[in-house]
C-alpha positions, 0 to 999 in steps of 0.5 A: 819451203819455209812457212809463210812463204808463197810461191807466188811471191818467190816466182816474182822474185825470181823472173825479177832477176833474171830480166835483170841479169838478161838485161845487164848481160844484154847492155855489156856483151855488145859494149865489150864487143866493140871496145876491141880494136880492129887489130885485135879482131883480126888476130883472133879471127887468125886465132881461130876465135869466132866473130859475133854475129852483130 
């Protein structure tokens, strides 16, 4: 690590952007999940393609 630089920080940091990619990630999977048309669904699941569990 560079001088000056304390861990600390850097832990901060990193556990700041991780609950934020967890929370984006958290808001768009459902969102796009439901944007799918009922007979998309249906020739996926026909397909092979596994439903989500929501």
């Amino acid at each position: 690590m560079p001088l000056g630089v304390r861990p600390d920080r850097v832990l901060r940091a990193i556990a700041g952007l991780v609950l934020f990619s967890a929370a984006y990630m958290a808001e768009n999977v459902p969102g796009g999940a439901t944007s799918c048309p009922p007979g998309a669904s249906g020739s996926g699941t026909i397909a092979g393609v596994v439903s989500p569990p929501w």
